[in-house]
matplotlib code that plots the C-alpha trace (Angstrom):
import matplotlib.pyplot as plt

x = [-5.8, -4.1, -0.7, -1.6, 1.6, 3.4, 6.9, 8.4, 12.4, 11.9, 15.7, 16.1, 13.7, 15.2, 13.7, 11.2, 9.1, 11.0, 9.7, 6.1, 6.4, 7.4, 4.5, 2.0, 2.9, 3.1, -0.5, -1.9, -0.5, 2.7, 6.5, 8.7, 12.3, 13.9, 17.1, 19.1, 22.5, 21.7, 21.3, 19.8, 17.1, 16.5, 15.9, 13.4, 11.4, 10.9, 10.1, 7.6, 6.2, 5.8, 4.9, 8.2, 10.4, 7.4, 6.4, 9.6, 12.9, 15.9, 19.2, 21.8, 22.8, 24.5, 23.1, 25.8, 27.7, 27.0, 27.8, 25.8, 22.7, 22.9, 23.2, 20.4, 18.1, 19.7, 18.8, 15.1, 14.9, 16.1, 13.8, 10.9, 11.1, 11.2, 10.8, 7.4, 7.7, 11.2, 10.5, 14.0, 13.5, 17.0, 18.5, 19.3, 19.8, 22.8, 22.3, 24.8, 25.5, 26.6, 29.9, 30.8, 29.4, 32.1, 33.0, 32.5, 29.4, 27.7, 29.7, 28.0, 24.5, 24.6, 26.2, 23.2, 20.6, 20.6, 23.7, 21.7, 18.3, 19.9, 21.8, 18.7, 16.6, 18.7, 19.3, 15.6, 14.7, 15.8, 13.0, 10.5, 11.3, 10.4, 6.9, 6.2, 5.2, 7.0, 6.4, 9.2, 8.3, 11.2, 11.4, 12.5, 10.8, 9.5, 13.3, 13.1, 10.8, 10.5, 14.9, 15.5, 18.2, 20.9, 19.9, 22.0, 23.2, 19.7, 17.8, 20.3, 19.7, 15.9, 15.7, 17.5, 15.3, 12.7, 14.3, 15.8, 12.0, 10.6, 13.4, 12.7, 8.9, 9.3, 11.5, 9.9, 6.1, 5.6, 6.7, 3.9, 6.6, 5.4, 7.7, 6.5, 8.3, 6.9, 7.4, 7.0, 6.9, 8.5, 8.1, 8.0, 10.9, 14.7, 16.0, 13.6, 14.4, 18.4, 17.5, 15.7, 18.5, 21.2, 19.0, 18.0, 22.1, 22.9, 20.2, 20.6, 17.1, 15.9, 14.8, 10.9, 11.0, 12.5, 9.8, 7.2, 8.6, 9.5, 7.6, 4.5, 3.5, 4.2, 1.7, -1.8, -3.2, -1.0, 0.7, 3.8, 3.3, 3.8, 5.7, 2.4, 1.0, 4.0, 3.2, -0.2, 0.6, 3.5, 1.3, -1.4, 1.2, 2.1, -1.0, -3.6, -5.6, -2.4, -1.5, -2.1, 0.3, 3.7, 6.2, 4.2, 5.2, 2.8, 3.0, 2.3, 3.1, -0.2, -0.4, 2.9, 3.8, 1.3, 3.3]
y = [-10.1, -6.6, -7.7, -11.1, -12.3, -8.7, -9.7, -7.6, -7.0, -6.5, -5.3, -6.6, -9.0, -11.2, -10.1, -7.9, -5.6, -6.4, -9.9, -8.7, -7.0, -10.1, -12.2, -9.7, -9.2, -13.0, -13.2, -10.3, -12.9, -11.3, -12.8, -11.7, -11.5, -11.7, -9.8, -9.6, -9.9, -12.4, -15.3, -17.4, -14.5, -14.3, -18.1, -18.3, -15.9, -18.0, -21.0, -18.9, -18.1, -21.6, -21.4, -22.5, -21.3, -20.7, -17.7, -16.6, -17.0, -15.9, -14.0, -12.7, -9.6, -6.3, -3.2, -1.2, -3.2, -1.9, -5.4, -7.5, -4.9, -5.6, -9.0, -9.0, -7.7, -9.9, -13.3, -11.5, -10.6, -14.6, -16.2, -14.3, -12.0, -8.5, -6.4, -4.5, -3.7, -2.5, -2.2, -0.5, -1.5, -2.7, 0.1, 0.2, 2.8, 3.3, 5.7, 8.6, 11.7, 14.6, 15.0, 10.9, 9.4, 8.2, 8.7, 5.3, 4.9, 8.2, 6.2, 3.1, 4.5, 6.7, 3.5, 1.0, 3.7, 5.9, 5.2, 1.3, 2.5, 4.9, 1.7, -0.7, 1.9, 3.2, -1.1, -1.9, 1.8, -0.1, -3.3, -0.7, 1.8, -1.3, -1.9, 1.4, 0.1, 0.4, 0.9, 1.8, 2.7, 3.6, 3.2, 6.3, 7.0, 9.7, 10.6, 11.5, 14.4, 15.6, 15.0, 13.1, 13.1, 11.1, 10.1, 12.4, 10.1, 8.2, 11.5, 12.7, 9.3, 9.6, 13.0, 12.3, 9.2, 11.4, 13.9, 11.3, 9.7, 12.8, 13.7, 10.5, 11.1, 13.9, 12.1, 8.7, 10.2, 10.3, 7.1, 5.1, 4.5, 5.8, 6.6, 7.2, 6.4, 5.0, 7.0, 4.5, 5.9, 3.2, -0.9, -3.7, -4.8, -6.5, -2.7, -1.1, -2.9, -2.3, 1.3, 2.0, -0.1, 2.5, 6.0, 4.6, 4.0, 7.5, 9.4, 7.3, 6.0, 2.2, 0.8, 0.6, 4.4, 5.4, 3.2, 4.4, 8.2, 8.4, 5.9, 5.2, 7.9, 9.8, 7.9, 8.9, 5.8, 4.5, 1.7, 0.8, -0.3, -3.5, -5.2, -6.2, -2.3, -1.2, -4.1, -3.4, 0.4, -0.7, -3.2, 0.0, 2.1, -0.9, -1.8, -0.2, 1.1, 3.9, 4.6, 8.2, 8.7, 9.6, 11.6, 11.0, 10.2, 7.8, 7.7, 5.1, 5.9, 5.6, 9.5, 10.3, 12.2, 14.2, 16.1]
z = [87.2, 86.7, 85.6, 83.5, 81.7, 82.4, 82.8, 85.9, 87.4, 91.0, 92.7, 96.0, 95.5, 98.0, 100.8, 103.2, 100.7, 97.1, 98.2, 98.9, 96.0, 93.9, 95.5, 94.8, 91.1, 90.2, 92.4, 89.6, 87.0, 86.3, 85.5, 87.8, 87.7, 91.3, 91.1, 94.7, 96.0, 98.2, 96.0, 98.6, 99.5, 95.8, 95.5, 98.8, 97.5, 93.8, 96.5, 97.8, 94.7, 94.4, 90.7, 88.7, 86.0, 83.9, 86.1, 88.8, 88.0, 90.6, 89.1, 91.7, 91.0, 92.3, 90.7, 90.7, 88.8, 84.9, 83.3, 86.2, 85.6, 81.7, 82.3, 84.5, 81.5, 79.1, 81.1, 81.5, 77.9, 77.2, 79.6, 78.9, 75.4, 77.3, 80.1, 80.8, 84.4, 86.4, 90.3, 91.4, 95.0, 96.2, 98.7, 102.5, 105.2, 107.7, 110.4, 111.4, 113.0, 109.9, 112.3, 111.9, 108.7, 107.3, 103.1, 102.3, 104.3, 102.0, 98.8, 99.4, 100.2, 96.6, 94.9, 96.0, 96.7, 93.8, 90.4, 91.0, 90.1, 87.0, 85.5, 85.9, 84.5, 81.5, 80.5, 80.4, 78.9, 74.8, 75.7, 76.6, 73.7, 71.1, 72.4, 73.3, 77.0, 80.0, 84.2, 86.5, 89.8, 91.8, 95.3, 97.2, 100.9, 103.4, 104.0, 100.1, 101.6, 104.8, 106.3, 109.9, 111.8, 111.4, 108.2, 106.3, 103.6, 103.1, 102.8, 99.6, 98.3, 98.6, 97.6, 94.4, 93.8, 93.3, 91.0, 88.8, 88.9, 87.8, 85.1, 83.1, 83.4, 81.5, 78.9, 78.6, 78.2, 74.8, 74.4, 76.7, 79.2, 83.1, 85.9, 88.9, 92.9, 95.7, 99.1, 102.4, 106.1, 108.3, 107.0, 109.3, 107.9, 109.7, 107.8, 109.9, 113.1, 112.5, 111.6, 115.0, 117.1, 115.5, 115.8, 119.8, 120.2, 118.8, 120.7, 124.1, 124.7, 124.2, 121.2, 122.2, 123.2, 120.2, 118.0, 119.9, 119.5, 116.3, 114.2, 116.0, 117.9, 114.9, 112.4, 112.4, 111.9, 114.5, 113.2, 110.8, 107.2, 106.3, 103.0, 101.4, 102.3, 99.7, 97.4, 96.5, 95.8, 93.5, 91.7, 91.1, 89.8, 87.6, 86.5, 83.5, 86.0, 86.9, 83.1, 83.8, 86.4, 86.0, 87.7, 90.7, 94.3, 96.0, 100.3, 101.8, 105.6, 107.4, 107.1, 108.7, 105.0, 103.8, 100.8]

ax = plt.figure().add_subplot(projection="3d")
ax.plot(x, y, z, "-o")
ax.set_aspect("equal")
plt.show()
């Protein structure tokens, strides 16, 4: 098993791909660290695990909140003696014409999207530095690369995902610590579904000729990911096998992104 007794934060691990992610690093014999506001989400997911405290544990937390992200550490640091693995998965997407977003809608999306993945990874950045060990993979997304419309807010977010990904690469290297971001095309995900309802509203066409359009018809190999697709690309990059890679983007859209 590639990740046997690795002890892993996984943010928004409550549901859709933190919780394939979750499974599939406590199915490579990982400890996993469920960290998700939703505190019922969080716990489903340990159930699903199905292993105990010894191997999943749930902690409800909102990462961008600099006290519940340190506290979040500390209770991982407690029940398992350090962190080897962060996953900064937690995020979401609300759609919007440039001409209507409103300022809190771009607030909230560079709160939870982007300053959450800089505090969890500067608190776990001390635990790594003492065993000279340490994988962040940072989820960012084919709007991190290539823009789409109405997506104005999500894009920056993305974007600046992957520079902040890249910037702490280049800092953390010498010191055995990788950092590297995953890029998904569209996920089979209830995000996914609510993102499609809102572009198919704002462009005036139904929601199956907008899936079909723009996600679909779009991906070479002519389907959308799925949760476990992500999962097993952000176990590689946490594994030995990836201890190589850093500052790297990794798609995984079916061949929609290509860069």
């Amino acid at each position: 098993m590639r990740l046997e007794n690795r002890v892993a934060i996984v943010t928004g691990g409550g549901s859709g791909i933190g919780r394939a992610i979750c499974i599939r690093i406590c199915e490579e014999g990982g400890k996993v660290v469920i960290a998700d506001v939703n505190a019922d989400g969080a716990e489903e997911t340990s159930r699903r695990i199905g292993k105990g405290q010894s191997q999943a544990i749930a902690v409800p937390a909102d990462i961008t909140n600099k006290e519940q992200v340190r506290s979040l550490v500390a209770r991982t640091e407690r029940a398992f003696g350090h962190v080897d693995i962060l996953v900064n998965n937690a995020g979401t997407d609300i759609k919007g014409a440039i001409a209507e977003i409103k300022e809190e809608t771009w607030d909230f999306l560079m709160s939870l999207n982007l300053k959450g993945t800089f505090l969890c990874t500067q608190a776990v950045v001390p635990s790594m530095r003492k065993r000279r060990y340490g994988r962040i993979i940072n989820m960012s997304s084919m709007a991190g690369k290539t823009g789409e419309p109405f997506t104005s807010a999500y894009c920056a977010t993305k974007f600046g995902v992957i520079g902040f990904t890249q910037a702490v690469a280049v800092e953390l290297g010498k010191e055995n610590i990788t950092v590297n971001a995953v890029c998904p095309g569209p996920v089979e995900t209830e995000l996914i579904q609510k993102s499609i309802t809102q572009s198919a509203q704002i462009a005036g066409v139904s929601f199956e000729e907008y899936k079909q359009k723009f996600f679909i018809g779009l991906t070479p190999m002519g389907r959308m990911a799925t949760p476990v697709d992500v999962a097993r690309a952000v176990v590689f990059l946490a594994s030995d096998e990836a201890e190589f890679i850093t500052g790297a983007t990794l798609n995984v859209s079916g061949g929609r992104e290509m860069h």
